[in-house]
C-alpha positions as CSV (number, residue, x, y, z in Angstrom):
1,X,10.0,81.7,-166.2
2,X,10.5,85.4,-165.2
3,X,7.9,87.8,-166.4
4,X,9.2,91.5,-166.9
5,X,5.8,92.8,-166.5
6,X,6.6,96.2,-167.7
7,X,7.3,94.9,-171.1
8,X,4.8,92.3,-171.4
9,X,8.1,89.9,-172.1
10,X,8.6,86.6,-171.2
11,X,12.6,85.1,-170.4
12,X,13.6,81.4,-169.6
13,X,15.4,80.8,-166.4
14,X,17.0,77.6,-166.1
15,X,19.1,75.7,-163.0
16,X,21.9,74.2,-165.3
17,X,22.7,74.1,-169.2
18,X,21.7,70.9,-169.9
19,X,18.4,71.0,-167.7
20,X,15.6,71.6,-170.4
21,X,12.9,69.2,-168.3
22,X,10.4,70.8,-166.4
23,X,10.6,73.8,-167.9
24,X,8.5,76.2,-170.3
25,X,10.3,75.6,-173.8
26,X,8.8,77.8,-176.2
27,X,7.3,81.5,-175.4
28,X,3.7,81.4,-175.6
29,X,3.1,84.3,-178.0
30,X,4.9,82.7,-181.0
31,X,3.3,80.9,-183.4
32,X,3.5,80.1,-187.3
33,X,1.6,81.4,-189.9
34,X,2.0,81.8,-194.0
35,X,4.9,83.9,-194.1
36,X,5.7,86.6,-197.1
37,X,9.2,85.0,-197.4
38,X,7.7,81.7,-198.3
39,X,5.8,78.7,-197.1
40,X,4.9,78.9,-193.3
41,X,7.3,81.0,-191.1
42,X,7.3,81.6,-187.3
43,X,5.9,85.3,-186.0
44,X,5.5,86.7,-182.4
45,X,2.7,88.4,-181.4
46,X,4.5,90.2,-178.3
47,X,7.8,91.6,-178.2
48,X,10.9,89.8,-177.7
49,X,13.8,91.3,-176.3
50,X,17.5,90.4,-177.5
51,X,19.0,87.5,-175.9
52,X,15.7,86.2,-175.1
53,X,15.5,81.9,-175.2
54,X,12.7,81.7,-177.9
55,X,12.3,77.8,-178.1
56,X,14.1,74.8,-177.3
57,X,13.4,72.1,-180.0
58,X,14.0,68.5,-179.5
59,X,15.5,67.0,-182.7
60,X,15.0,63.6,-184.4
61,X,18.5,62.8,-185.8
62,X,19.3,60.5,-188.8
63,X,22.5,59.0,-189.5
64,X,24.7,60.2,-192.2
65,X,23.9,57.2,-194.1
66,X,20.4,58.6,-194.4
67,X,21.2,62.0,-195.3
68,X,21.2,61.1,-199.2
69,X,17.7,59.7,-198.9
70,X,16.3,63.0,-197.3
71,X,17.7,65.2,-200.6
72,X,14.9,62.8,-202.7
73,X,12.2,64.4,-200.3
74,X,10.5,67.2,-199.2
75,X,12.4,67.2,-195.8
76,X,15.7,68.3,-198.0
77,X,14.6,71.6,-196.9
78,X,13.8,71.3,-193.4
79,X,16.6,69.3,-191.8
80,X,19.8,70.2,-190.2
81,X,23.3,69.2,-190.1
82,X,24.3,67.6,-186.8
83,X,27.3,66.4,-185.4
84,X,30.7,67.3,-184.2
85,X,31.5,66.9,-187.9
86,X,28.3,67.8,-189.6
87,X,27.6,64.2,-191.1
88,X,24.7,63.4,-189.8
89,X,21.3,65.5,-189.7
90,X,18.6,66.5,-187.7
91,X,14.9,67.5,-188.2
92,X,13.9,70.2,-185.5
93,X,10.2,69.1,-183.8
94,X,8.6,72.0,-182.4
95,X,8.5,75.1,-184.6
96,X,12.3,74.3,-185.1
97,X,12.0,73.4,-189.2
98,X,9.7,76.5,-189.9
99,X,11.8,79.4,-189.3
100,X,12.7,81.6,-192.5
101,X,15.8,82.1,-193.6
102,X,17.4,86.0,-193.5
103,X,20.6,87.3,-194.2
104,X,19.5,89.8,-191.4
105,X,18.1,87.2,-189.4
106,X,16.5,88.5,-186.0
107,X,17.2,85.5,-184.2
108,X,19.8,82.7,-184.1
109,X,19.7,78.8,-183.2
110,X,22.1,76.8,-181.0
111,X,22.8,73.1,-181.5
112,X,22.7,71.7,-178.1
113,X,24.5,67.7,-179.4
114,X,24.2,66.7,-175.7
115,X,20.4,67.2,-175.1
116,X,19.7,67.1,-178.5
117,X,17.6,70.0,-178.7
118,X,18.2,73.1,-181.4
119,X,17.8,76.4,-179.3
120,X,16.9,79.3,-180.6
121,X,17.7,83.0,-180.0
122,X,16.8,86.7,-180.4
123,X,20.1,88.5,-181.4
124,X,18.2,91.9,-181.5
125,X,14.6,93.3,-180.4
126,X,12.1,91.3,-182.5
127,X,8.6,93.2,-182.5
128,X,5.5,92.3,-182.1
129,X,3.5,90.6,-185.5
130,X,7.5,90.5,-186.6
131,X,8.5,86.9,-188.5
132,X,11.2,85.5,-186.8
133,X,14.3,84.6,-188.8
134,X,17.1,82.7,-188.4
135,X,20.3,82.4,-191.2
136,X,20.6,78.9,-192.4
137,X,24.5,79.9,-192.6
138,X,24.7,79.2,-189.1
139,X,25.5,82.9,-188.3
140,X,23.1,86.0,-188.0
141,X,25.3,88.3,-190.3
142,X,26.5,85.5,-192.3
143,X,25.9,87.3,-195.8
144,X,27.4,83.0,-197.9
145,X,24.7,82.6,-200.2
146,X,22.5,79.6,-198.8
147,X,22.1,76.8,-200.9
148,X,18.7,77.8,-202.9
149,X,21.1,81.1,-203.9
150,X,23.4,79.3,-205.4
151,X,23.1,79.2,-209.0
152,X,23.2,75.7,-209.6
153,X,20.6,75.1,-206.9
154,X,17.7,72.3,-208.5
155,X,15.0,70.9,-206.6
């Protein structure tokens, strides 16, 4: 971990891509907390600085023929689609299934198939006592209407 101590922020370092043991994987001023968007969110209570690795969050992945029994639960909202072809899914551990969705979001998330891990991202300065948001779209800007836009959306 490198500390820039003359922003109070903290950055992951890491020896390879695909080396996520041994190392911190989640900053230690985040946390979650009832959010104004909905439901719990994710917040920081310390700056984060763009491009800054926020967590990495190991997944539990479910086979695609499991991915109809999660719509008849509460995890219908929390899950991921995983995959090279997006058939199966994925449920983020960590505080990977509690970030809020933005069209703006502030942060962004990488799936990382090989270690099985969803990453997540600043994409711009995220300030302190700020939620951070990701867009389910897949895409920061990404302005598709998510599925609970859509106006046939029932849950």
């Amino acid at each position: 971990m490198i500390i820039d101590t003359e922003n109070d922020n903290f950055a992951f370092t890491m020896a390879s891509s695909t080396a996520h043991s041994g190392m911190m994987q989640r900053l230690p001023h985040i946390f979650f907390a009832t959010s104004p968007l909905g439901g719990r969110g994710v917040f920081t209570a310390q700056l984060i600085r763009a491009g800054s690795l926020i967590e990495i969050c190991p997944v539990i992945i479910l086979p695609e023929t499991e991915l109809p029994a999660i719509h008849r639960t509460e995890l219908h909202d929390y899950y991921f689609l995983w995959g090279e072809d997006e058939k199966a899914c994925a449920i983020a551990l960590g505080f990977g299934s509690l970030y809020n969705h933005a069209y703006d979001a502030n942060a962004e998330y990488i799936l990382d198939l090989d270690e099985q891990t969803i990453d997540f991202y600043a994409v711009r300065d995220i300030a302190a006592d700020e939620e951070i948001t990701v867009n389910y779209n897949g895409w920061p800007d990404d302005p598709s209407p998510v599925w609970f836009h859509q106006p046939d959306y029932q849950r």
